[in-house]
BADO-187895 format. One line per field, with one value per residue (C-alpha): z, y, x; residue in one letter. Coordinates in nm, 4 decimals. Layout:
<sites>
zz = [Z;...]
yy = [Y;...]
xx = [X;...]
rest = [A;...]
</sites>
This chain:
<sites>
zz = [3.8658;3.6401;3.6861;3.4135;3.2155;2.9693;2.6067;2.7518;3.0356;2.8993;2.8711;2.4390;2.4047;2.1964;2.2040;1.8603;1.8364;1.7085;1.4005;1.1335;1.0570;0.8687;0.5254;0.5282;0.5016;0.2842;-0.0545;-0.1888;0.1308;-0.0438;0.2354;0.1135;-0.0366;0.0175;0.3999;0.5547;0.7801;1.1439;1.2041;1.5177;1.4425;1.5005;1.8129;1.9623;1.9185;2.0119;2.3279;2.3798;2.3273;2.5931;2.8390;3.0581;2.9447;2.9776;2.7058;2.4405;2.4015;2.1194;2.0041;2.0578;2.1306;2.4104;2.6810;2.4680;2.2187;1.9548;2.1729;2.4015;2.1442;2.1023;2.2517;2.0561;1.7372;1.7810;1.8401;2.0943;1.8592;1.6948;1.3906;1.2625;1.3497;1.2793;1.2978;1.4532;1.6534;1.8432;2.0721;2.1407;2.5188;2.5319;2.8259;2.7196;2.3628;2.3029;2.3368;2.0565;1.8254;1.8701;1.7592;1.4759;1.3386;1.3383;1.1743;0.9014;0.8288;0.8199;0.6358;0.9468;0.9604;1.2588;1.4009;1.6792;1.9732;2.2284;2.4220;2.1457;2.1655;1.8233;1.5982;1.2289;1.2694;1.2650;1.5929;1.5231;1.2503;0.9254;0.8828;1.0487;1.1612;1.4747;1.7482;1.9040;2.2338;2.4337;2.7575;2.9393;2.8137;3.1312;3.3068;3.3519;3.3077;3.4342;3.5024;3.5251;3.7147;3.6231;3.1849;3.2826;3.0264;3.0997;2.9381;2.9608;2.7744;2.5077;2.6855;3.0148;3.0322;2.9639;3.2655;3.5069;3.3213;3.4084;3.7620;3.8558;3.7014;3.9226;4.1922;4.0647;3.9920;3.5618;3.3360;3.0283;2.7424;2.5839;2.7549;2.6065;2.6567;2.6396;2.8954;3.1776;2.9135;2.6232;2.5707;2.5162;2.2013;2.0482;2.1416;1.9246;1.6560;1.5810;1.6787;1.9095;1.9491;2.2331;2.4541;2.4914;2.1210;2.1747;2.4926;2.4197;2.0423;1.8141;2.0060;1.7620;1.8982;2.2554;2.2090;2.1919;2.1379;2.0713;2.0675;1.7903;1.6712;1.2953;1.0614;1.0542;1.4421;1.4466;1.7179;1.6503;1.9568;1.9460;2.3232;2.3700;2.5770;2.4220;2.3200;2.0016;1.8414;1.4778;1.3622;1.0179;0.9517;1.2837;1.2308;1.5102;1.3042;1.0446;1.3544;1.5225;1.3179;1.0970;1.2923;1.3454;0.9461;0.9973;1.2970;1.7179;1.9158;2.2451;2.4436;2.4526;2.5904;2.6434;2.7464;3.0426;3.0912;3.4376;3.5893;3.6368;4.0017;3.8987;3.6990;3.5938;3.3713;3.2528;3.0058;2.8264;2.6158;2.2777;2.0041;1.6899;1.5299;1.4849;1.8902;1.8908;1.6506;1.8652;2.1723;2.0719;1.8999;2.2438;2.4242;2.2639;2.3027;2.6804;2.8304;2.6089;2.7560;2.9800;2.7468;2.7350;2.5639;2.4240;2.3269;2.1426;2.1269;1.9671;2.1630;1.9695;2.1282;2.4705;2.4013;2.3451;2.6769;2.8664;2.7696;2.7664;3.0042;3.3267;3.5416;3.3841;3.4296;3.2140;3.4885;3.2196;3.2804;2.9639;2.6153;2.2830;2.0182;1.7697;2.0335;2.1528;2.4150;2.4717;2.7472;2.7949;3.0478;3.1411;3.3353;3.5273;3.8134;4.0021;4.0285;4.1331;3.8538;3.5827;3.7634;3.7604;3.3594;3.3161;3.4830;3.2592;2.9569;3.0646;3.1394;2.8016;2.6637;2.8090;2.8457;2.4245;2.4208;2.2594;2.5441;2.6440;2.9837;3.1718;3.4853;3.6218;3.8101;4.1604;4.2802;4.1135;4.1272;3.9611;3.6385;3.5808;3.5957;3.3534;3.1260;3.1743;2.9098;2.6681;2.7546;2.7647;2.3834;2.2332;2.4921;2.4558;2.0566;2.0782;2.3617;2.0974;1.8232;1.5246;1.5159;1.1369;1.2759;1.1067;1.2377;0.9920;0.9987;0.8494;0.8812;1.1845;0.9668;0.7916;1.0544;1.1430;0.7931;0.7197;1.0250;0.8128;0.5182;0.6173;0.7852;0.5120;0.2479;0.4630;0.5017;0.1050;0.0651;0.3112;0.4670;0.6782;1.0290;1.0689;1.4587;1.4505;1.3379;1.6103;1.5624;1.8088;1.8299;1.9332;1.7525;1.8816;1.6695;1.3475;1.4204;1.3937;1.5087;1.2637;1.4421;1.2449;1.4952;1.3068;1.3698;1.2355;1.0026;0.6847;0.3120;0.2640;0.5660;0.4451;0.0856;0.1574;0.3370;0.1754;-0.0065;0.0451;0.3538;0.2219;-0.1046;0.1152;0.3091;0.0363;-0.1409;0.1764;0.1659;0.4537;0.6328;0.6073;0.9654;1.1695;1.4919;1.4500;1.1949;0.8624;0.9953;0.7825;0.7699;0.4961;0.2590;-0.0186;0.0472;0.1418;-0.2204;-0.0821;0.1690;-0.0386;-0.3407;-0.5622;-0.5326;-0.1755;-0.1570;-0.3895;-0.1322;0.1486;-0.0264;-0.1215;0.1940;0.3393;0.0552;0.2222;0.6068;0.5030;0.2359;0.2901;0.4058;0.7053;0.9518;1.0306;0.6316;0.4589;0.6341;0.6189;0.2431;-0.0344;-0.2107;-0.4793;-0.8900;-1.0868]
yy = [-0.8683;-0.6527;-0.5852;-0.7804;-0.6044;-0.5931;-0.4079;-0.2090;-0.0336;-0.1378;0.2638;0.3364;0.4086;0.6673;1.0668;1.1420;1.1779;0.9047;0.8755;0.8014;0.5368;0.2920;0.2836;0.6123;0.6750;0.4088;0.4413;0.0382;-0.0672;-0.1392;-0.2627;-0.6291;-0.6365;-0.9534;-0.8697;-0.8099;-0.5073;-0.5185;-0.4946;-0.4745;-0.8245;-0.9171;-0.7509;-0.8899;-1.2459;-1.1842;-1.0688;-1.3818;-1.5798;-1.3480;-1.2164;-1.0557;-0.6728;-0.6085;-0.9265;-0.7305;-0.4010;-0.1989;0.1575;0.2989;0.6269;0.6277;0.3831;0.2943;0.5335;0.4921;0.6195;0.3674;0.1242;0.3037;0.0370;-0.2316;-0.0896;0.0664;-0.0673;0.0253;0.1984;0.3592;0.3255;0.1271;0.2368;-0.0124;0.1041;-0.1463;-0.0526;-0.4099;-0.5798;-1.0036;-1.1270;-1.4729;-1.7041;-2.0255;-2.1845;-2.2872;-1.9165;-1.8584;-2.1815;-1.9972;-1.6553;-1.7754;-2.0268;-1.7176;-1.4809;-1.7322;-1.8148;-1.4515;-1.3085;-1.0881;-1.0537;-1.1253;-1.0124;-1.2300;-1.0680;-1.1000;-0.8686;-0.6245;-0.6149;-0.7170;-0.4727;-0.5118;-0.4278;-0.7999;-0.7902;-0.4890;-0.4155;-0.2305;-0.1447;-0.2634;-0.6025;-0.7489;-0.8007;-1.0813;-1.0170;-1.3621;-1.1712;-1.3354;-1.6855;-1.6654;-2.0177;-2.2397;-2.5731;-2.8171;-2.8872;-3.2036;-3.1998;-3.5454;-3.4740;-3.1217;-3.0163;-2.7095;-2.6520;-2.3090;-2.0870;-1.8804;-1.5635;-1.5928;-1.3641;-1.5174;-1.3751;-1.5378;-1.8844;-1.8147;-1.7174;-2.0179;-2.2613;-2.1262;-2.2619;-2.6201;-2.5586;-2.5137;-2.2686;-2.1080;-2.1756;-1.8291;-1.4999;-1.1492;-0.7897;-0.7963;-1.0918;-0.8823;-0.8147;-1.0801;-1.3648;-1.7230;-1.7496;-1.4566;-1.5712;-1.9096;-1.7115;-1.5073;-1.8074;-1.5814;-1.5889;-1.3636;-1.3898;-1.7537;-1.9260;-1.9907;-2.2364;-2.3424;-2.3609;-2.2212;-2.2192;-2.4392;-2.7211;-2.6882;-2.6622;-3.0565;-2.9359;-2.6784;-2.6262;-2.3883;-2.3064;-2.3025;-2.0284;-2.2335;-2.2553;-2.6314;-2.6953;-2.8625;-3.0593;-3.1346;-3.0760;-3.4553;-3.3639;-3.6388;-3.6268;-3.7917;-3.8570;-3.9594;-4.0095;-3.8237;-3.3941;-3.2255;-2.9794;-2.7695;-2.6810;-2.4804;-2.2838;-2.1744;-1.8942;-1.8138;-1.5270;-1.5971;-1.6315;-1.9711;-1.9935;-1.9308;-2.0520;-2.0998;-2.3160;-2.5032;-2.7818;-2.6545;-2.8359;-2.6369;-2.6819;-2.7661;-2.3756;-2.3115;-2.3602;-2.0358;-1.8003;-1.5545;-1.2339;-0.9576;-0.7122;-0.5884;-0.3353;-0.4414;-0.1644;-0.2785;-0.5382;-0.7784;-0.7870;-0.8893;-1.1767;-1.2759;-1.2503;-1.4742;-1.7409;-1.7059;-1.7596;-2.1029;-2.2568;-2.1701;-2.1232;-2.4348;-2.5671;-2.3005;-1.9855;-1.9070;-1.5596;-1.3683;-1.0509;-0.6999;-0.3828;-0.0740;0.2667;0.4676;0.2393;0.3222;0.6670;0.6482;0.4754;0.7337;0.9699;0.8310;0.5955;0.7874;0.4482;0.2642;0.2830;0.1257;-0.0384;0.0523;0.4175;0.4520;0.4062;0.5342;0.6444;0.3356;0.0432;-0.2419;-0.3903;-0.7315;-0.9291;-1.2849;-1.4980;-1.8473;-2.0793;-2.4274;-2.6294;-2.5413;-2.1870;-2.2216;-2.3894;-2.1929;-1.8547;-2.0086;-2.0642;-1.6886;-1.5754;-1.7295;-1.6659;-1.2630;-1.3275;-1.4223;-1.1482;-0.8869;-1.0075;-1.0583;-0.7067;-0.8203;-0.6306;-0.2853;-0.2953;-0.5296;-0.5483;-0.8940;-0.9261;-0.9942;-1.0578;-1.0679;-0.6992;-0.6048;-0.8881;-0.7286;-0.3946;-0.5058;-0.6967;-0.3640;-0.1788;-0.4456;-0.4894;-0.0964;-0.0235;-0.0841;0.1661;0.4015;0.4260;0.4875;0.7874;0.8808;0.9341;0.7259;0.3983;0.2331;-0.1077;-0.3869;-0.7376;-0.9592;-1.2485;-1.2567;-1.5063;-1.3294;-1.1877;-0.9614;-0.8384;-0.5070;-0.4219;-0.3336;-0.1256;0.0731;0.0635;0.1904;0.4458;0.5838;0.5618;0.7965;1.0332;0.9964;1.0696;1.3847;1.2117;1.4647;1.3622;1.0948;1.0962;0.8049;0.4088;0.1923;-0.1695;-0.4685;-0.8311;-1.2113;-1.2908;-1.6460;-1.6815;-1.3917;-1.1709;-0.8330;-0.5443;-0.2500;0.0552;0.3914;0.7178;0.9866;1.2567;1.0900;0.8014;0.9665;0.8257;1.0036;0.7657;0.4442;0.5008;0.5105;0.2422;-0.0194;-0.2122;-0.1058;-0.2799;-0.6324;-0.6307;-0.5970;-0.9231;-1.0628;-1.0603;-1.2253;-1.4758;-1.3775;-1.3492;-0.9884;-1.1445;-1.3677;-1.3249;-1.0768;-1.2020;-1.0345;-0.8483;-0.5697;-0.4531;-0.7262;-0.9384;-0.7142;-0.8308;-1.2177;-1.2713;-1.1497;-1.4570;-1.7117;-1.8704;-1.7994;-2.1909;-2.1223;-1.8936;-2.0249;-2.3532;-2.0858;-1.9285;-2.2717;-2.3844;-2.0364;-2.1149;-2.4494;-2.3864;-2.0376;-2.0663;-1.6835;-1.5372;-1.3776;-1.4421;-1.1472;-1.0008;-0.8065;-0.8909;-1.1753;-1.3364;-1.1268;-1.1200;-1.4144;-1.3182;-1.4151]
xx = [-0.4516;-0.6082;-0.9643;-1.2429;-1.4501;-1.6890;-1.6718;-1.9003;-1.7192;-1.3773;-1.1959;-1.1242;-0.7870;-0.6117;-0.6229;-0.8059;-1.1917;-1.4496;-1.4080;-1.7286;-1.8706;-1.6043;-1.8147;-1.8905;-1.4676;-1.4538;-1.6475;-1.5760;-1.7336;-2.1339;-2.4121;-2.4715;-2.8903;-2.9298;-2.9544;-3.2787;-3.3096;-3.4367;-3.8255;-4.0000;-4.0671;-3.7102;-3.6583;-3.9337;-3.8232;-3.5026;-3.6423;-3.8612;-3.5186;-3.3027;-3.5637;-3.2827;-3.3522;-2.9575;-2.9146;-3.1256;-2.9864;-3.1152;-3.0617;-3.4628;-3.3661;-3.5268;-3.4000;-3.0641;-2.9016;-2.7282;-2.4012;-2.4702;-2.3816;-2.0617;-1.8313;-1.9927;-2.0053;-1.5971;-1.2840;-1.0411;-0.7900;-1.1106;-1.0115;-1.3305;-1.6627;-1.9727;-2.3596;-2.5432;-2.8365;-2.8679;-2.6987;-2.6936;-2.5566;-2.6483;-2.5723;-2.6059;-2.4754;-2.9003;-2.9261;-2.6612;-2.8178;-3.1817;-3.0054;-2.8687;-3.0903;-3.3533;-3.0526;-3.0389;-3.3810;-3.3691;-3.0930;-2.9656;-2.5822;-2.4076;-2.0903;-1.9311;-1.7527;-1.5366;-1.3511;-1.3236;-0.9479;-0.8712;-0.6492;-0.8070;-1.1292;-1.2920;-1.5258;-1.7123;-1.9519;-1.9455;-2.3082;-2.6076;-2.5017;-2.6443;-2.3503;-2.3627;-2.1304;-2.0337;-1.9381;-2.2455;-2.0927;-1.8408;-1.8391;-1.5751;-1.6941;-1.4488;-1.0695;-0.8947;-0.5897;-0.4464;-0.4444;-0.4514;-0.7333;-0.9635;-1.3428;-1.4660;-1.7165;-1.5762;-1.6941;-1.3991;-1.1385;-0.8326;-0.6356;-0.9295;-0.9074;-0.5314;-0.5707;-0.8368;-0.5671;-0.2472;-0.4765;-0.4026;-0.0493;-0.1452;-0.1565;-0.2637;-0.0416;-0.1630;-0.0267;-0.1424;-0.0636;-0.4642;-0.5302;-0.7439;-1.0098;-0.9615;-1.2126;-1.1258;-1.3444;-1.1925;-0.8548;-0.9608;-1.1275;-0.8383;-0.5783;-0.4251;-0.0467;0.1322;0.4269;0.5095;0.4526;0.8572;0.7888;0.4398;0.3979;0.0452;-0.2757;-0.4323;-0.1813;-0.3116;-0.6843;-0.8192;-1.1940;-1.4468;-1.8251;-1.9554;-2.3222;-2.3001;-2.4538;-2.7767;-2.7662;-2.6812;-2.4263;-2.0623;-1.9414;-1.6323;-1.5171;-1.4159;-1.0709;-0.8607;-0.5226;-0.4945;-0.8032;-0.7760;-1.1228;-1.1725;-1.1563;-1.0224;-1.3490;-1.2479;-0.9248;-1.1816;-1.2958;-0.9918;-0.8350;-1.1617;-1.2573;-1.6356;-1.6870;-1.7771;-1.9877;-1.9828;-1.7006;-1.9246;-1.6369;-1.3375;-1.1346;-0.7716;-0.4430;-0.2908;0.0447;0.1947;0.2931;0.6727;0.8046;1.0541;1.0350;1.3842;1.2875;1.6121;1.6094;1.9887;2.0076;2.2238;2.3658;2.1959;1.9522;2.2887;2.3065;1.9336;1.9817;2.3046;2.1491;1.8746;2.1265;2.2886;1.9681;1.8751;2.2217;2.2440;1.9399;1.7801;1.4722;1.4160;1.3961;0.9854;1.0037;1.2536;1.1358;1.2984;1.2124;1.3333;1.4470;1.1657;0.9594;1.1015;1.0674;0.7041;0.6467;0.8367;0.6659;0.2969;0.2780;0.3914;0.2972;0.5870;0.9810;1.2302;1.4774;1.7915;1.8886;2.0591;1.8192;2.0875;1.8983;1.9370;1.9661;1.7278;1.6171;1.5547;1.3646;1.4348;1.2333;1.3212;1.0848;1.1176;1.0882;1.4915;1.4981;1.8573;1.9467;1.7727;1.9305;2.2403;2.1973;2.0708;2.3684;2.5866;2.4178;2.3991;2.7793;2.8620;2.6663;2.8368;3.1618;3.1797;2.9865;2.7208;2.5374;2.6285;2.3637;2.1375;1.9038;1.7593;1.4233;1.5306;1.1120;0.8120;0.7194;1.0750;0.9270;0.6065;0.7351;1.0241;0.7151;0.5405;0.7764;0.7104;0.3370;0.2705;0.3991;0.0858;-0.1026;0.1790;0.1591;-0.2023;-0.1803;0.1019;-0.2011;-0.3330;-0.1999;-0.1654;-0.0505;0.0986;0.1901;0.3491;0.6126;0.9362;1.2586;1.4417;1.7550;1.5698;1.2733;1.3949;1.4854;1.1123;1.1019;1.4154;1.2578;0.9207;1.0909;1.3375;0.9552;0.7874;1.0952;1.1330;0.7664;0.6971;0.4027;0.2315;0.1085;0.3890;0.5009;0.6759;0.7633;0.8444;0.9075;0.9108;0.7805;0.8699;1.1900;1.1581;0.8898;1.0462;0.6881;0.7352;0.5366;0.5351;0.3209;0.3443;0.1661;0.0471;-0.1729;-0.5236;-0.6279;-0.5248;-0.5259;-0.1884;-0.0319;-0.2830;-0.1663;0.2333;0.2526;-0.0154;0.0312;0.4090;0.4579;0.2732;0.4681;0.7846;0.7311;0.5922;0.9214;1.0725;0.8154;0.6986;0.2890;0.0637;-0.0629;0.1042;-0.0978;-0.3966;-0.5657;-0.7699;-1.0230;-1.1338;-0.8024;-0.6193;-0.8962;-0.8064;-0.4130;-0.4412;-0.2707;0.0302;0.0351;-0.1705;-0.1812;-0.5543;-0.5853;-0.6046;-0.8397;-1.0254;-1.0396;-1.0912;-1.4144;-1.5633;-1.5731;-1.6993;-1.9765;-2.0834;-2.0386;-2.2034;-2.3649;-2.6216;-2.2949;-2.4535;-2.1520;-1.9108;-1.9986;-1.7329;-1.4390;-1.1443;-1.1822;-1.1553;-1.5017;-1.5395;-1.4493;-1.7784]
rest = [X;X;X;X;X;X;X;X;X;X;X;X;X;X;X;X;X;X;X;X;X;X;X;X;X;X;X;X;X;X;X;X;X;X;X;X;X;X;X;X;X;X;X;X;X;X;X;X;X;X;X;X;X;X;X;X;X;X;X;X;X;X;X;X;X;X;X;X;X;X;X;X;X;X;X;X;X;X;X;X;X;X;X;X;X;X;X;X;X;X;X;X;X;X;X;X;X;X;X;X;X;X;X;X;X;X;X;X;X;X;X;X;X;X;X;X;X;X;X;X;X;X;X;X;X;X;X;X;X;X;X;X;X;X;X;X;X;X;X;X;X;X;X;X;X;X;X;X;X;X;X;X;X;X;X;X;X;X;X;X;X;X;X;X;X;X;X;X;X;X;X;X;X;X;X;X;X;X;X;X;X;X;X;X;X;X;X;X;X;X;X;X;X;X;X;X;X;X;X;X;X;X;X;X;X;X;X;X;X;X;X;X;X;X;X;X;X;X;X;X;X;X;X;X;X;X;X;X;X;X;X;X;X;X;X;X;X;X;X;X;X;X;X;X;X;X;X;X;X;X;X;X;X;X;X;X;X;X;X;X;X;X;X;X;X;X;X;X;X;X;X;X;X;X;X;X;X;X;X;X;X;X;X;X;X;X;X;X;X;X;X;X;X;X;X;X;X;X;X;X;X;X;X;X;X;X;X;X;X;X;X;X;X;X;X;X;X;X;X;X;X;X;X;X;X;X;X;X;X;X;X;X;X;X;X;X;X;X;X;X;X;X;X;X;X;X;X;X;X;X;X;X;X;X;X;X;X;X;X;X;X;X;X;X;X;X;X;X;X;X;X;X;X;X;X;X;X;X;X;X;X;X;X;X;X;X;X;X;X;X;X;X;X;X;X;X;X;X;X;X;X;X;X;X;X;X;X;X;X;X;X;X;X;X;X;X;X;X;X;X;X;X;X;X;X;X;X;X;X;X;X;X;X;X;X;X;X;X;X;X;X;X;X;X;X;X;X;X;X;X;X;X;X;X;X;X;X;X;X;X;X;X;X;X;X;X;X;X;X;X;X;X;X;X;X;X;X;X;X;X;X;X;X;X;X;X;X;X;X;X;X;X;X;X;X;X;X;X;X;X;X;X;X;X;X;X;X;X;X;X;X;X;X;X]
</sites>
């Protein structure tokens, strides 16, 4: 199991230096006036609500720097760079409602946080907003075997909240790369989607409840673990997905599914694209109920991870320049029954050469090192340098086309610093994973590929984010996805929830036309 951790001792990936401060590489980013600055004042209150001197951690220069606040105030790809000089870890959701009940009466802007994990910039600051970290916010608060619903604070890890459920025979419908240092709440916030949307659907569908502390600091409980429950607005539906814009996620009430007795995990190697797309039609006709991820990669993806990530071996010998790889995992309660289906269905594949190699998990150690390849890209493109990445969805014909077609714009172009375009994703679920390494964060890179790649899926009808959210990183493109009536809708009910604007500022809604 991978060790927890907090942001703060959580090791920042990627070779290149710190990079400055986000605004100050970014000229149309403008400090909002209507924010009050932190006094002395402030501090000491904040202290009177957290009396723990390790929940109240502010840059003094004396006893905490500014470079202490480094993990805080920086992502992991770090690529965005915020400048706050104080940092929130509350333990207890009154602790959060005090915070940001003060905050409002205020005018201090807040930045929720998780595990700091996300990949557009939404969990750390842009200027001098206060973070407000969760990590202290780590309790699981109950489990009921017989409906199988789990309440936890928003601050767990989601591969402990994993690990305490295997010992009632449950699990967590979510499954990240991320999972040994993800939080819940952020996992909620950003609607998190991961390896196993094919078997076990959107996390909105499997959370039943949430507690949040609203801009003003009132709190929203709606943590009743119920089913069906058709009593007006489902308000925690505003919450999930909003990316701490319109309050605290402080907890939720989750449907774990029953764990799999067995679980069957191979990995074939096809020519092209058209074997990945026949592979997967192959995979829902055969392995039916069973198939819980089915996931493709691309061989300059395997290159990268043989040559960063010396920990990890590809269990195919053979990678051709210009093939794929696809894992497929299948999970149930007959292990010799679901084998026996995997068999077949690898059969098929490469008896009508649809695949040209394949390797089946024959324990568990020979699974995770197979998920390892998969799991590891990510790390492996940021060892590889700056990482400009994009996750959008797109119907399932056409998802590697956009990996071609970013590819053959950047060859047209000359872009300096390019190392390399990789592409890989969930087809189950037609999200691709478009990560271009180049040398540094560079206009010259930013400016050939935005808003390039959004106007290409935009003209499949496609999403700019299908599973990590707006961040920083998108507001400016949301047209691309949605309509102006709905953002409009979006931004007047930002107005109400939030009506001084002082959650998470500058980030996930394009700023309103006057």
């Amino acid at each position: 199991m991978a060790r927890p951790f907090t942001t703060a001792t959580r090791p920042l990936l990627g070779g290149h230096a710190v990079p400055q401060p986000t605004a100050a590489r970014d000229p149309s980013l403008k400090r909002n006036p209507a924010f009050a600055r932190l006094t002395p004042a402030d501090i000491a209150h904040f202290q009177s609500i957290l009396p723990s001197a390790s929940a109240v951690l502010y840059a003094d220069g004396a006893a905490v720097t500014q470079d202490d606040l480094l993990p805080y105030n920086m992502d992991w790809m770090r690529k965005y760079r915020g400048q706050s000089s104080l940092v929130l870890r509350p333990s207890t959701t009154d602790q959060v409602s005090k915070i940001l009940k003060y905050c409002h009466a205020r005018g201090l802007a807040v930045v929720p946080q998780g595990g700091n994990t996300g990949l557009v910039g939404g969990s750390v600051p842009v200027f001098d907003e206060i973070v407000l970290n969760l990590a202290n916010m780590n309790k699981i608060r109950s489990f009921d075997a017989v409906s199988g619903v789990i309440t936890v604070d928003a601050g767990c890890i989601l591969e402990v909240v994993d690990d305490h459920l295997r010992t009632f025979g449950h699990m967590m419908p979510l499954d990240l790369g991320a999972k040994g240092s993800c939080q819940i709440g952020g996992n909620l916030a950003t609607n998190a989607g991961g390896l196993r949307v094919l078997r076990y659907g959107s996390l909105r569908g499997s959370v039943l409840g949430v507690e949040a502390v609203l801009p003003n600091g009132d709190v929203l409980d709606t943590l009743v673990p119920l089913r069906k429950d058709n009593t007006g607005l489902d308000l925690k539906q505003l919450m999930i997905g909003a990316e701490g814009t319109l309050g605290v996620i402080t907890a939720a009430s989750i449907l774990a599914p029953v764990r799999p007795n067995a679980t069957h995990v191979a990995v074939v190697a096809v020519p092209d694209y058209a074997g990945v797309q026949a592979a997967f039609l192959n995979a829902r006709t055969m392995l039916g109920e069973t198939l819980s991820a089915f996931e493709f990669w691309d061989s300059a993806a395997c290159q990268l991870v043989d040559e960063h990530l010396s920990h990890v071996r590809h269990p195919l010998e053979s990678q051709q320049p210009g093939a794929f790889n696809v894992l497929v995992e299948t999970a149930g309660a007959d292990a010799e029954h679901n084998m026996a289906k995997l068999d077949a269905y690898l059969e098929k594949l490469m008896d009508e050469g649809v695949a040209v190699d394949g390797a089946v998990a024959q324990d568990q150690a020979q699974a995770l090192a197979i998920w390892a390849v998969r799991e590891g890209i990510p790390e492996a493109c940021s060892k590889a340098g700056a990482v400009f990445k994009y996750d959008v969805s797109v119907p399932v014909p056409d998802l590697y086309e956009l990996v071609e077609a970013t590819r053959t714009r950047l060859a047209e172009l000359k872009v300096p610093g390019v190392l390399s375009v990789i592409g890989y994703g969930h087809v189950g679920d037609g999200n691709l994973h478009l990560n271009v390494a180049a040398e540094d964060y560079t206009k010259q890179v930013t400016n050939a590929l935005e808003p390039f790649v959004y106007e290409w899926v935009a003209s499949k009808r496609g999403s700019i984010s299908a599973e990590h959210g707006l961040g920083l990183m998108k507001p400016k493109h949301l047209h691309y996805s949605k309509t102006k009536q709905a953002i409009d809708l979006m931004q007047q009910i930002k107005k109400v929830v939030d009506p001084k604007g002082i959650m998470n500022p500058y980030k996930y809604l394009p700023e309103p036309e006057h």
